[in-house]
C-alpha positions in Angstrom: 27.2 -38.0 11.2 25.0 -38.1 14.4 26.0 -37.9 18.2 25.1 -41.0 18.1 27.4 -42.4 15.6 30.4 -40.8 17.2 28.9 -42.2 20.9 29.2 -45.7 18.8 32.8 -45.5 17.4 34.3 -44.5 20.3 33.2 -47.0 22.5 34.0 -49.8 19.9 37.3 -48.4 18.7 40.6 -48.3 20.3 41.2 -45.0 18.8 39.0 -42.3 17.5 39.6 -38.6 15.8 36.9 -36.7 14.9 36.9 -33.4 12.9 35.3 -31.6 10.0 35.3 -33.1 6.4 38.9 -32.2 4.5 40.3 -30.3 7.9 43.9 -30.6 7.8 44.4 -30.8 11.2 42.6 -34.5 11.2 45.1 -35.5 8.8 48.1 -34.5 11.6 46.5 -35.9 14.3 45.6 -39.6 12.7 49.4 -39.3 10.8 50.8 -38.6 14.6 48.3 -41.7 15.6 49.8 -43.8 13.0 53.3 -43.0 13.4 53.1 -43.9 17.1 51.3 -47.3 16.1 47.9 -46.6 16.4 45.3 -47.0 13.2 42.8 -44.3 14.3 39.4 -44.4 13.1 38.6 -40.7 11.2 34.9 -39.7 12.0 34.1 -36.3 9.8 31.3 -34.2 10.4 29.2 -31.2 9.0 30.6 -28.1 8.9 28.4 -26.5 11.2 29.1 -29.0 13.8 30.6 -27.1 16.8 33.0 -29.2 19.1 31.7 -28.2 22.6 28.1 -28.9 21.9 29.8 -32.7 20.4 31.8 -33.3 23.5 28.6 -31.9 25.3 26.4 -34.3 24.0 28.7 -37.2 24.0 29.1 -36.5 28.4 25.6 -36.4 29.0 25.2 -39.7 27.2 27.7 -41.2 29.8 30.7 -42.2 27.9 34.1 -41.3 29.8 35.2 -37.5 29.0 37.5 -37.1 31.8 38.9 -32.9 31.2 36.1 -32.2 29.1 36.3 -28.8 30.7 39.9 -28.4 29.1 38.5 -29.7 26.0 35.2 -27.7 25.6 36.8 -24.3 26.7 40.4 -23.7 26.6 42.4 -21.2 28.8 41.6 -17.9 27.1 37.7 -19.0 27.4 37.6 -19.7 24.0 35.6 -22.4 22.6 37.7 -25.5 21.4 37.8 -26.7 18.0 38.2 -29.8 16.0 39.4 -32.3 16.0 38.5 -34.3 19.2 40.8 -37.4 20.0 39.6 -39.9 22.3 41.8 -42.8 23.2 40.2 -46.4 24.7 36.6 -44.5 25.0 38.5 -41.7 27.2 38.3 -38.0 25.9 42.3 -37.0 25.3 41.4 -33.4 24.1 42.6 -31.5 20.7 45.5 -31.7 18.6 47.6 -29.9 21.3 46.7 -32.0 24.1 47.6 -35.1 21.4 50.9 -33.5 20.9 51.7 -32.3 24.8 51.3 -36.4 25.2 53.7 -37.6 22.4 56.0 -34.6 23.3 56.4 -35.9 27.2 56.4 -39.5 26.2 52.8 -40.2 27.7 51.3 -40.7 24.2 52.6 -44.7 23.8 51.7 -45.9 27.1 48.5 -44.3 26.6 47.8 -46.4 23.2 49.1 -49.2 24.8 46.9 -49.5 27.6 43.7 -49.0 25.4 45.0 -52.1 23.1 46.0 -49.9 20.5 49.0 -50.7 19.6 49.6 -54.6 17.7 52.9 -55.0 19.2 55.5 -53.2 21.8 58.3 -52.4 19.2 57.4 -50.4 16.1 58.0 -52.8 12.5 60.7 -52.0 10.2 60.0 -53.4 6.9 63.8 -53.9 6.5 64.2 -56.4 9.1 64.5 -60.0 8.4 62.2 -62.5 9.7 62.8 -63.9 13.2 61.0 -66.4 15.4 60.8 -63.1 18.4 59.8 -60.7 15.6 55.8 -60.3 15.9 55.9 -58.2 12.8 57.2 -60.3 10.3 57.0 -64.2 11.6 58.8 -67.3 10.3 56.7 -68.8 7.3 
């Protein structure tokens, strides 16, 4: 998958998590996506892909990466690793980052101001069907 594939993606979807084919930590970060609402689209690339040149690239071809400092080196100097999540074209960082939002309750509003989210309260799929209910409407 080319820079310019990722560039694509995550100015066209809502939400975007990109990571190396089969990494597990992809599949946390889209479950967490999912179980917030969101339906993230999964970009994977090669293994010798390295995150920092990615996010590098992806600045210099002017989409949004507001913190790509935090993202491309963290605070032992080290460089980051994937995945990358980026949230309504904006750069949200790592996993960490991902989890620091959903842990201080930023992650939702977040979501919802990118037009991620389908409605304001999450379905249950044991709840009848009501005229206010978005989720499951009146036949």
């Amino acid at each position: 998958m080319s820079t310019g594939d990722v560039r694509r993606a995550v100015e066209q979807k809502p939400v975007v998590v990109v990571g190396q084919r089969g990494c597990c930590m992809v599949h946390v970060a889209r479950r967490l996506l999912l179980g917030q609402g969101g339906n993230p689209a999964v970009l994977e690339v090669g293994d010798g892909t390295d995150p920092a040149t990615l996010v590098a690239a992806l600045r210099s071809e002017d989409i949004t990466t507001k913190g790509v400092v935090d993202v491309v080196v963290d605070a032992c100097g080290l460089a980051a690793a994937f995945p990358v999540v980026f949230i309504g074209g904006k750069l949200v960082g790592g996993l960490d980052r991902l989890m620091a939002m959903h842990i201080a309750g930023e992650l939702v509003p977040v979501l919802k101001q990118a037009g991620a989210l389908w409605s304001e309260e999450p379905c249950f799929s044991d709840q009848s069907s009501t005229l206010d209910d978005p989720c499951h409407p009146s036949p």
